[in-house]
TIFIZA-815580 format. One record per residue: residue number from 1; residue in one letter; x, y, z of N, C-alpha, C in turn. Coordinates in steps of 0.2 Angstrom, whole numbers, plus 5000, padded with zeros to 4 digits. Layout:
# TIFIZA-815580
R NUM a X Y Z X Y Z X Y Z
...
***
This chain:
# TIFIZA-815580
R 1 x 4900 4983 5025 4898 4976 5026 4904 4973 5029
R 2 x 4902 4970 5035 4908 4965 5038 4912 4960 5032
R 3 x 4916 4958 5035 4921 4952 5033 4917 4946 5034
R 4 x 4914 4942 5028 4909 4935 5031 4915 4929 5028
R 5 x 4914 4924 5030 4918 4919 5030 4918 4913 5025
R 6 x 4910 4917 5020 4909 4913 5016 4912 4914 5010
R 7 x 4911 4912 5005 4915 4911 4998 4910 4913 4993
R 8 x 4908 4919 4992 4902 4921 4987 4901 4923 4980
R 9 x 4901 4920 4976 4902 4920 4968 4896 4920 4965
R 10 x 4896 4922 4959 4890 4921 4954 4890 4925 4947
R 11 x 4887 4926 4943 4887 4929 4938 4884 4939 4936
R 12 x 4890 4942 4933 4888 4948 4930 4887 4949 4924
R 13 x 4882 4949 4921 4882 4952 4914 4885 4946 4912
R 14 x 4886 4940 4911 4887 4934 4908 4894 4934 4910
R 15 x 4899 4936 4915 4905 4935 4917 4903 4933 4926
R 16 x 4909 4926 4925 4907 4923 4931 4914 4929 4936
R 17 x 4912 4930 4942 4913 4932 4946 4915 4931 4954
R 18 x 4919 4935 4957 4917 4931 4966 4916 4938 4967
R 19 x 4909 4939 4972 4908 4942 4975 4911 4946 4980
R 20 x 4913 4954 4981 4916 4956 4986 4911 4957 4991
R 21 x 4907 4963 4990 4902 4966 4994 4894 4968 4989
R 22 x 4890 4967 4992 4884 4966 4988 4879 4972 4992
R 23 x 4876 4978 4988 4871 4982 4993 4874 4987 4997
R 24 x 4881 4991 4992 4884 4992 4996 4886 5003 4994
R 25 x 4888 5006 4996 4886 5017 4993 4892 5017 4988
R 26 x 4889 5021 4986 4895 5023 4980 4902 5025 4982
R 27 x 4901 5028 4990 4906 5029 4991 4911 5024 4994
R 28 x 4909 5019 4996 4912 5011 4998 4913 5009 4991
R 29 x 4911 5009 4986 4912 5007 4978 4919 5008 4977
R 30 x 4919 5015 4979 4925 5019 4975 4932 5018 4980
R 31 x 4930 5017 4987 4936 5014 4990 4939 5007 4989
R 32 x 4934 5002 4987 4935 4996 4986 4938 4996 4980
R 33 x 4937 4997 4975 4939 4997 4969 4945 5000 4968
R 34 x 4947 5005 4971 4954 5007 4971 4956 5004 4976
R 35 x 4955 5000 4980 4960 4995 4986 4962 4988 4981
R 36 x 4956 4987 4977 4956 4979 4975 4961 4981 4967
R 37 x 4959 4987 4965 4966 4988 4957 4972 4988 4960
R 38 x 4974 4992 4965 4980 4992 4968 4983 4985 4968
R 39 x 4978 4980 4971 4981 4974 4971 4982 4970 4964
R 40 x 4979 4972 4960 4979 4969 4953 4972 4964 4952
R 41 x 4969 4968 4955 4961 4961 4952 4958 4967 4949
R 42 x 4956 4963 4944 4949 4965 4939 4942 4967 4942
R 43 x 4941 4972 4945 4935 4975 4949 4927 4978 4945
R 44 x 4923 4973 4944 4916 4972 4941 4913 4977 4946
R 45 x 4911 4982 4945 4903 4985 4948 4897 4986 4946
R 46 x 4891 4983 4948 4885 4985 4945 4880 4986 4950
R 47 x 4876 4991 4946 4871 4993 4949 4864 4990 4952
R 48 x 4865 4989 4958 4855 4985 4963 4851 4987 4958
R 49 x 4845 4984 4959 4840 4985 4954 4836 4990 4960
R 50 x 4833 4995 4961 4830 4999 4964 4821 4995 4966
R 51 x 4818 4995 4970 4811 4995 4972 4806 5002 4969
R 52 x 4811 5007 4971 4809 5014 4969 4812 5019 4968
R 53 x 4812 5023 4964 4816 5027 4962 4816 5033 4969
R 54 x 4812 5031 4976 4817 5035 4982 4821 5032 4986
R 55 x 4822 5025 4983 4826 5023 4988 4835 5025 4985
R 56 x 4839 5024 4988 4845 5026 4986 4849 5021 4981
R 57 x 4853 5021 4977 4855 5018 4973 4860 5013 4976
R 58 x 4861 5008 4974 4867 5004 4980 4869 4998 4975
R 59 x 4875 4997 4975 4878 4995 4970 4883 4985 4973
R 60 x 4884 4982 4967 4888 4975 4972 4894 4975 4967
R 61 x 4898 4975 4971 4906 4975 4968 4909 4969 4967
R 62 x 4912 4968 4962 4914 4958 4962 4922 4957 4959
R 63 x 4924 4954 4959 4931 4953 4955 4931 4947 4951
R 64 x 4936 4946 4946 4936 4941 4941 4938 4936 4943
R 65 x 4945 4936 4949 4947 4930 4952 4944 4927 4954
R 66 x 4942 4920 4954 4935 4916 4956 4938 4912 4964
R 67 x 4944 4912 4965 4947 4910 4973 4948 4916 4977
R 68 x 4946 4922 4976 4949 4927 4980 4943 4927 4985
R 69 x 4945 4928 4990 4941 4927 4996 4942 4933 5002
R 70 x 4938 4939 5001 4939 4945 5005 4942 4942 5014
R 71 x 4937 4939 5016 4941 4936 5023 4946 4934 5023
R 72 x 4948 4931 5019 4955 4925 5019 4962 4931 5015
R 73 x 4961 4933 5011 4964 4940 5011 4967 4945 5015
R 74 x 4961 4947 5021 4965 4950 5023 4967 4948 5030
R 75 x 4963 4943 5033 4967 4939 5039 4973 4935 5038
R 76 x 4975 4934 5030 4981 4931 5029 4985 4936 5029
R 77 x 4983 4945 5028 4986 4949 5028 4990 4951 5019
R 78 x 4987 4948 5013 4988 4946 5008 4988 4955 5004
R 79 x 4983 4957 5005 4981 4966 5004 4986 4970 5005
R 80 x 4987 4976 5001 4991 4981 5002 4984 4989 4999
R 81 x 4989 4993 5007 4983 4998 5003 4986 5001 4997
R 82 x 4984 5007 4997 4988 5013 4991 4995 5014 4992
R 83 x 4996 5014 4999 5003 5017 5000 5005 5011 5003
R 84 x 5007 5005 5001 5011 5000 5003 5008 4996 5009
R 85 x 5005 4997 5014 5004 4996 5020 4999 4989 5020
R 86 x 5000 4984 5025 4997 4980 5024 4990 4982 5026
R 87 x 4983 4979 5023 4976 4980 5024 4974 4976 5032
R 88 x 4971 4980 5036 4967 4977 5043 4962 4976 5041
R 89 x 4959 4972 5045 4950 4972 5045 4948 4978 5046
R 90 x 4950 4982 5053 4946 4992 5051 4949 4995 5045
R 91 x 4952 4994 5043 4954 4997 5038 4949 4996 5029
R 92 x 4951 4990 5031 4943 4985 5026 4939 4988 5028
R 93 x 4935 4988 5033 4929 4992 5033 4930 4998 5035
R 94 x 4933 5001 5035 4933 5008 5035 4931 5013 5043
R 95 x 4933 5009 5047 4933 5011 5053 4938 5016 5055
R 96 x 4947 5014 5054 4949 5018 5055 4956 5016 5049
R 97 x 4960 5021 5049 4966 5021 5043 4970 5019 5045
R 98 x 4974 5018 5051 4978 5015 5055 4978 5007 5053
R 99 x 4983 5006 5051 4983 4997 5050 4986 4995 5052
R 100 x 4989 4997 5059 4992 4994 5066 4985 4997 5073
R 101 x 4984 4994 5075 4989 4989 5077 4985 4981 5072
R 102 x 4986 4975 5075 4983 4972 5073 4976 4969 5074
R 103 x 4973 4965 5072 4964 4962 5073 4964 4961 5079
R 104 x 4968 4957 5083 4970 4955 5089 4970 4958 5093
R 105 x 4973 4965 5092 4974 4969 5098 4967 4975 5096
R 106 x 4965 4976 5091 4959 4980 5089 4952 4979 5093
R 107 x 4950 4984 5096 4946 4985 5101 4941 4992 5101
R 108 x 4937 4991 5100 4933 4998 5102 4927 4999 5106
***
């Protein structure tokens, strides 16, 4: 899921929340969640409600922070991944590991 420039919040299980990524695979679950404890946010995941039991499970990731704001995080550059390095936009989306160069010069 892109970086949206909105501010997306609401309710999990009776805990208010901000919104990270909504409709999103287990295995984007699993990088988000260890991106966002590394930083020290409290990482809420719960399960889409399915249409049918063939469609594939997809999951929305939220944190407890109610100001943190995925875009403004990481174009403030505010993020660090596992090993110290600051978070890029590809790197948030999982385009490429390289978190140089930066958004700016980022081209594909």
């Amino acid at each position: 899921m892109a970086l949206l420039g909105s501010h997306q919040f609401g309710d999990i299980d009776g805990q208010r929340v901000t919104y990270v990524e909504k409709g999103t695979t287990k295995e984007r679950v699993d990088f988000l969640s260890a991106l966002l404890k590394n930083n020290n946010f409290e990482v809420i995941v719960a399960e889409d409600k399915r249409k049918s039991e063939e469609e594939p499970q997809l999951y929305t990731v939220a944190v407890t922070d109610m100001v943190f704001n995925p875009t403004v995080w990481v174009y403030q550059r505010r993020l660090r991944t596992l090993d110290g390095r600051i978070v890029s936009p590809a790197y948030w989306n999982q385009e490429d590991e390289d978190t140089k160069p930066q958004y700016w010069e980022y081209m594909k």
